[in-house]
mmCIF file of the C-alpha atoms, coordinates in Angstrom:
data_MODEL
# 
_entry.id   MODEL 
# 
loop_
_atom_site.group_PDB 
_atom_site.id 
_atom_site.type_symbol 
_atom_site.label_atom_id 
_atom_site.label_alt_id 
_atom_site.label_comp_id 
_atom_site.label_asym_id 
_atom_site.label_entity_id 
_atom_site.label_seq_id 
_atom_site.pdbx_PDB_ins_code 
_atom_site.Cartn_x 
_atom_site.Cartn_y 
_atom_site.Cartn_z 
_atom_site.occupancy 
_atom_site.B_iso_or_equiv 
_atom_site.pdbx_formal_charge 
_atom_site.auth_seq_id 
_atom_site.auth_comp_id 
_atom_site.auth_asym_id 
_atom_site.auth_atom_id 
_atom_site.pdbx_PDB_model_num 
ATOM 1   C CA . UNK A 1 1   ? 64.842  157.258 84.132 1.00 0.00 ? 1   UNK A CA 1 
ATOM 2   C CA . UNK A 1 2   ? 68.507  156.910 83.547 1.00 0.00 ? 2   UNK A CA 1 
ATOM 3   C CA . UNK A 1 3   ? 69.312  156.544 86.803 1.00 0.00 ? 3   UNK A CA 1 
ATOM 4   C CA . UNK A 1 4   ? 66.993  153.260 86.448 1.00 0.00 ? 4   UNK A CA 1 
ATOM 5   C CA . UNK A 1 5   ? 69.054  152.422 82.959 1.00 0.00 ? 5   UNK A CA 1 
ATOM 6   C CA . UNK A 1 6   ? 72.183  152.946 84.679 1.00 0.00 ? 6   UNK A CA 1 
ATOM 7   C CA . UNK A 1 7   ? 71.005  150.995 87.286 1.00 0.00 ? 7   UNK A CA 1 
ATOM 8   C CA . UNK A 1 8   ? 70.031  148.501 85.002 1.00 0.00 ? 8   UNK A CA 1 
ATOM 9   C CA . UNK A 1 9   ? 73.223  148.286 82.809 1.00 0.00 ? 9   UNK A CA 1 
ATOM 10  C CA . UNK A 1 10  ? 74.960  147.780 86.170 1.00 0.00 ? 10  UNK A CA 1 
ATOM 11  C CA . UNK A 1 11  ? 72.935  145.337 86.831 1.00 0.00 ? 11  UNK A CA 1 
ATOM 12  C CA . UNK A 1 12  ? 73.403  143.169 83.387 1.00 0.00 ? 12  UNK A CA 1 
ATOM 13  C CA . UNK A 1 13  ? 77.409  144.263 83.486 1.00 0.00 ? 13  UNK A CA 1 
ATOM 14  C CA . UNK A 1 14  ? 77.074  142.443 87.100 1.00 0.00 ? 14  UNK A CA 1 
ATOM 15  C CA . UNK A 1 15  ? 75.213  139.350 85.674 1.00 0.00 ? 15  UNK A CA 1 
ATOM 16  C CA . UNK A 1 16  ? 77.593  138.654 82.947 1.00 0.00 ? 16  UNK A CA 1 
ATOM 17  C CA . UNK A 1 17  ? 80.109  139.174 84.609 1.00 0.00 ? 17  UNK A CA 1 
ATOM 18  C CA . UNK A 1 18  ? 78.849  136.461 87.604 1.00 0.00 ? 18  UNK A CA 1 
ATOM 19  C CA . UNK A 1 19  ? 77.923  134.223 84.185 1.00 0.00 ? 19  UNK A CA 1 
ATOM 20  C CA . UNK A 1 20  ? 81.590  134.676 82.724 1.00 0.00 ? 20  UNK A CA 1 
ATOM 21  C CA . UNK A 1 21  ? 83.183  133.853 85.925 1.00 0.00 ? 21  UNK A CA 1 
ATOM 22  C CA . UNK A 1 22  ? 80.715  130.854 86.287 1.00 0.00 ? 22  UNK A CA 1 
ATOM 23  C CA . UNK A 1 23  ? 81.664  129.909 82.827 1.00 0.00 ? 23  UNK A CA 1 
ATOM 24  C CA . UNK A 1 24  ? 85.416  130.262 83.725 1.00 0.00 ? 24  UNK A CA 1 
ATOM 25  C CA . UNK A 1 25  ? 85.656  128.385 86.519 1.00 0.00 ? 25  UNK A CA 1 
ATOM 26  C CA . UNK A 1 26  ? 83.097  125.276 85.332 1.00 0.00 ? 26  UNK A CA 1 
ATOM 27  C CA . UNK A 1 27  ? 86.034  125.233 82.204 1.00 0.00 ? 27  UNK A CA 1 
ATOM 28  C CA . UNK A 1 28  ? 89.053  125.306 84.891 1.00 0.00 ? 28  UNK A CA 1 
ATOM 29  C CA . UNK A 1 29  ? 87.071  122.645 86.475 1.00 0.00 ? 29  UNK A CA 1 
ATOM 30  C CA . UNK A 1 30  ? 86.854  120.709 83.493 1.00 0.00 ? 30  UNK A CA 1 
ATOM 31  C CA . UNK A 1 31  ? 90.666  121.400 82.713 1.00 0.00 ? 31  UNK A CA 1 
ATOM 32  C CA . UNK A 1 32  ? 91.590  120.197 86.047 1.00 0.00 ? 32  UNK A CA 1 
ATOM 33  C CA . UNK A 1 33  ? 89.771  116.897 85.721 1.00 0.00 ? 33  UNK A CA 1 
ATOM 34  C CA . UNK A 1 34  ? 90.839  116.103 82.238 1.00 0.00 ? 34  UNK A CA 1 
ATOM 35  C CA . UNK A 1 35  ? 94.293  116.503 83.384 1.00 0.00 ? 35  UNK A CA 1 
ATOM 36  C CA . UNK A 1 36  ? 93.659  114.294 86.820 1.00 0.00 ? 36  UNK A CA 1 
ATOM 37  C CA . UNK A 1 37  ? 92.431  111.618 84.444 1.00 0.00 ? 37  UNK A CA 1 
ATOM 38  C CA . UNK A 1 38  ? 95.260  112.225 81.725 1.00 0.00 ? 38  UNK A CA 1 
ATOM 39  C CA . UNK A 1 39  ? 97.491  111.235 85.099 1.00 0.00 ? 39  UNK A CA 1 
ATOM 40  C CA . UNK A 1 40  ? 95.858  108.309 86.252 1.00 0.00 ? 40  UNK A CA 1 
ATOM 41  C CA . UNK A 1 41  ? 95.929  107.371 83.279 1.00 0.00 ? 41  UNK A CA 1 
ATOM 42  C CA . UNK A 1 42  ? 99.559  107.570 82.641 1.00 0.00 ? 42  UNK A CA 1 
ATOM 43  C CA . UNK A 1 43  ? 100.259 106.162 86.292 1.00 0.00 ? 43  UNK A CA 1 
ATOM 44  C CA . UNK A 1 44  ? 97.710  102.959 85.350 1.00 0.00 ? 44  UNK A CA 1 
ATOM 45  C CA . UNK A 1 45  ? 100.103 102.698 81.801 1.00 0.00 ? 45  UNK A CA 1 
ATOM 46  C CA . UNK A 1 46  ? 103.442 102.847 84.033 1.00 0.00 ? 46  UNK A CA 1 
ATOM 47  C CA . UNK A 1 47  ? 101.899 99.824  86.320 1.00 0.00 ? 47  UNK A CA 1 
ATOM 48  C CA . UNK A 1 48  ? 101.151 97.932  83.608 1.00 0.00 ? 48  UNK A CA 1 
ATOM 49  C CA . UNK A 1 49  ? 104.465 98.371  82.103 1.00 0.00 ? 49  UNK A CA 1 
ATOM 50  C CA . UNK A 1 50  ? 106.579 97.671  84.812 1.00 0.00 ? 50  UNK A CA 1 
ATOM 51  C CA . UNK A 1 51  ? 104.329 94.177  85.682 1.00 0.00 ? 51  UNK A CA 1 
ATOM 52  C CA . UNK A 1 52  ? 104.665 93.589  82.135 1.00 0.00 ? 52  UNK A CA 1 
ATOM 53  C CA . UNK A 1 53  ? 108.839 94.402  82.443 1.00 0.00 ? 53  UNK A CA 1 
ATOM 54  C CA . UNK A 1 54  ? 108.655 91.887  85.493 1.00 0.00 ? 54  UNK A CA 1 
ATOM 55  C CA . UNK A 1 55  ? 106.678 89.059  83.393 1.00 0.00 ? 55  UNK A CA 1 
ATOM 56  C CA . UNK A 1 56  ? 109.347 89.545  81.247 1.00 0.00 ? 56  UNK A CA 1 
ATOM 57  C CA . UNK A 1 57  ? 112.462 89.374  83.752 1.00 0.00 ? 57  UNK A CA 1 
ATOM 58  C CA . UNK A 1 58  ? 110.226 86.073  85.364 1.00 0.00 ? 58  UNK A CA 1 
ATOM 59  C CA . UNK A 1 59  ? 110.072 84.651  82.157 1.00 0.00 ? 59  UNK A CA 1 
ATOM 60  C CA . UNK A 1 60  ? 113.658 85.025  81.299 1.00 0.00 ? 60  UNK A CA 1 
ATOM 61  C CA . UNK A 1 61  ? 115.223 83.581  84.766 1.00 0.00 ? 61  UNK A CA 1 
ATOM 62  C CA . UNK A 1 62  ? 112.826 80.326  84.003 1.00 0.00 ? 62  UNK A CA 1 
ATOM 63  C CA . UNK A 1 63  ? 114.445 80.053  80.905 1.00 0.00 ? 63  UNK A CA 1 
ATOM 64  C CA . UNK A 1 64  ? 117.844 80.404  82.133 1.00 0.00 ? 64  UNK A CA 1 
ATOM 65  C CA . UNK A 1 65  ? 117.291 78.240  84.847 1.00 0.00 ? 65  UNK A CA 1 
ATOM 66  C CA . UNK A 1 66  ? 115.743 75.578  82.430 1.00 0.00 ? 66  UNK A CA 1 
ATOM 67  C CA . UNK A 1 67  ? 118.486 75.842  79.850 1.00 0.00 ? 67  UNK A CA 1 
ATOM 68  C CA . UNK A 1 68  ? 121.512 75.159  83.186 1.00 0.00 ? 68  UNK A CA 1 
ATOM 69  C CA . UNK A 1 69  ? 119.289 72.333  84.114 1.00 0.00 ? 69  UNK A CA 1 
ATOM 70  C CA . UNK A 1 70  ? 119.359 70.642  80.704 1.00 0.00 ? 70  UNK A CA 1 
ATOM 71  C CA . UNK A 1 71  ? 123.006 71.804  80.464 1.00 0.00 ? 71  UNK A CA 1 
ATOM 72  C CA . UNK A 1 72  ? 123.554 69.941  83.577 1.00 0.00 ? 72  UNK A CA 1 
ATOM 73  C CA . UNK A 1 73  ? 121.512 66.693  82.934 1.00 0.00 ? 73  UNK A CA 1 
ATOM 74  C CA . UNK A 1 74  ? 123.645 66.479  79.555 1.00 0.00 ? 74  UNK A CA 1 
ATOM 75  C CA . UNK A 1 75  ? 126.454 66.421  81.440 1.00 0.00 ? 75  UNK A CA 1 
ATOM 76  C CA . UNK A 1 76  ? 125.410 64.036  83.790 1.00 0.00 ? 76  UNK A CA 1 
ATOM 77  C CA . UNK A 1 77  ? 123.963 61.684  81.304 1.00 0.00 ? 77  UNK A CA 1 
ATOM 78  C CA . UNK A 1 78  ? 127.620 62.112  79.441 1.00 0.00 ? 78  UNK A CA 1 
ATOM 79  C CA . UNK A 1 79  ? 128.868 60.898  82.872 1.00 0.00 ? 79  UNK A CA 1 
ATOM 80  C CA . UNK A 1 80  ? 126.538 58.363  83.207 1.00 0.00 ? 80  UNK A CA 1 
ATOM 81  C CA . UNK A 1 81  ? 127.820 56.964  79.178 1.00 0.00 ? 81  UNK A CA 1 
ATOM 82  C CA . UNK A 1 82  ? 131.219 57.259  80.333 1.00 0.00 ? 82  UNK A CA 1 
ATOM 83  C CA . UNK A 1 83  ? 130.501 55.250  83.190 1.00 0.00 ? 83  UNK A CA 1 
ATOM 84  C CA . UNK A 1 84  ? 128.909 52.098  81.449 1.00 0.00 ? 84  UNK A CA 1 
ATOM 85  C CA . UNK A 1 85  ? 131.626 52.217  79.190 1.00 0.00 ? 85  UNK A CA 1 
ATOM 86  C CA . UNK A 1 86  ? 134.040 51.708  81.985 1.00 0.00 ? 86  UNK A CA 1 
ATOM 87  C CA . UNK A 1 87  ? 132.061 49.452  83.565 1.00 0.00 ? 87  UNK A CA 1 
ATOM 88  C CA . UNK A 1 88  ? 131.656 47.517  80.071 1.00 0.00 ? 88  UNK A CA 1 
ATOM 89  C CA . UNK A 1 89  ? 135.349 46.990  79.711 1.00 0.00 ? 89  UNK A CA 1 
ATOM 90  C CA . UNK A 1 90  ? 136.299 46.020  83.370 1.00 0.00 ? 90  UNK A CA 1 
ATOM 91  C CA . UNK A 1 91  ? 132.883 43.439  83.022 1.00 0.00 ? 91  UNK A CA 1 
ATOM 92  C CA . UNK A 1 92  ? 135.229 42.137  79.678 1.00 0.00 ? 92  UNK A CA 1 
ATOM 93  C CA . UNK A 1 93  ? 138.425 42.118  81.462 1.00 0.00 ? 93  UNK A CA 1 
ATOM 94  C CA . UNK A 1 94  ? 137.129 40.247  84.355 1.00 0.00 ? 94  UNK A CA 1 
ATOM 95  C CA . UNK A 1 95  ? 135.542 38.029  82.276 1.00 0.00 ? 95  UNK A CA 1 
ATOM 96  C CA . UNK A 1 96  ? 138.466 36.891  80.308 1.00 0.00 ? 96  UNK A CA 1 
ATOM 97  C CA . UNK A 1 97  ? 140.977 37.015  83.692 1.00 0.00 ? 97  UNK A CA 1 
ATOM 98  C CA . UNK A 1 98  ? 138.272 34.248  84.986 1.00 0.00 ? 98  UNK A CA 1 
ATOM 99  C CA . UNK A 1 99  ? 137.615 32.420  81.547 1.00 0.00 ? 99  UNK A CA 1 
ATOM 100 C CA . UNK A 1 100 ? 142.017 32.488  81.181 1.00 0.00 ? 100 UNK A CA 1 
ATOM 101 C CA . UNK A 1 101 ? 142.190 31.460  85.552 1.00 0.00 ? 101 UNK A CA 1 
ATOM 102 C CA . UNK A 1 102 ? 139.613 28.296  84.511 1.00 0.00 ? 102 UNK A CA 1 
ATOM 103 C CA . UNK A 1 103 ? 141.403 27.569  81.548 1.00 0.00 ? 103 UNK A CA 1 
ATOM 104 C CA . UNK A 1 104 ? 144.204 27.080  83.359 1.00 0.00 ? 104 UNK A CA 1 
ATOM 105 C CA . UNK A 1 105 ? 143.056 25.522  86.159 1.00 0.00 ? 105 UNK A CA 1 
ATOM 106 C CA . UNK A 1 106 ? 141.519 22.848  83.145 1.00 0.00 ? 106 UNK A CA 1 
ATOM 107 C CA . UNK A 1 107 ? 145.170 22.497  81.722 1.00 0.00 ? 107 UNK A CA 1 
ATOM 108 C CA . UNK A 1 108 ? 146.630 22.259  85.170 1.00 0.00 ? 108 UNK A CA 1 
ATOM 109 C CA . UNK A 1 109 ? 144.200 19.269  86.615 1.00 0.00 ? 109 UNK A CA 1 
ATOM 110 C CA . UNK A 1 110 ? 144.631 17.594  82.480 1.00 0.00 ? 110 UNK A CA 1 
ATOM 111 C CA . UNK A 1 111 ? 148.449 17.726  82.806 1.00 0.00 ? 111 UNK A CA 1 
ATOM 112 C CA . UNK A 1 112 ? 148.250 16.167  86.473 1.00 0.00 ? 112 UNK A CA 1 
ATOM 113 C CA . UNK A 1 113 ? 145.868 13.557  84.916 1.00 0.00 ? 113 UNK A CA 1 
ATOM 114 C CA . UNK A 1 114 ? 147.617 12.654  81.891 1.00 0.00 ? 114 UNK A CA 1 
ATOM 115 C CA . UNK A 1 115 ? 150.746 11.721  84.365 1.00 0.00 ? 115 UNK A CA 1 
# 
């Protein structure tokens, strides 16, 4: 009779034992895959970061490149003022060299009339 107690105390010792190391290992299993999802996790976060670092960088050289293109279309349309101005005063200059020229010419051909 206590060789069957024994027997069956070895047998329960055996049984919790198999259920404790079950336990264990469905825990480590359950360790392991909360700490693979904790690091796809963090990778997925890192991704989004550095797409959202790029957005950033894209938006930035668009603005740059916007603000040398208006830079340079001011200067142009200076150029382009500076320009019609010039053209303004030679269009004034000509204008009186010709109206002075036919003046003269008038005075010239009324002084050959008159004698």
């Amino acid at each position: 009779r206590k060789a069957e107690e024994a027997k069956n105390t070895k047998r329960e010792a055996s049984i919790k034992a198999l259920e404790e190391k079950r336990k264990n290992s469905i825990t480590k299993s359950n360790e392991e895959e909360k700490d693979m999802s904790r690091m796809r996790s963090a990778i997925q976060d890192a991704i989004q970061e550095k797409k959202r670092k790029a957005e950033e960088i894209k938006k930035a050289k668009f603005m740059a490149n916007m603000k040398a293109f208006e830079a340079k279309r001011n200067e142009a349309a200076a150029e382009i003022r500076v320009v019609e101005v010039e053209r303004k005063k030679n269009e004034e200059r000509l204008r009186g060299e010709y109206e002075a020229r036919v003046a003269a010419e008038n005075n010239k051909k009324l002084r050959e009339e008159e004698e």
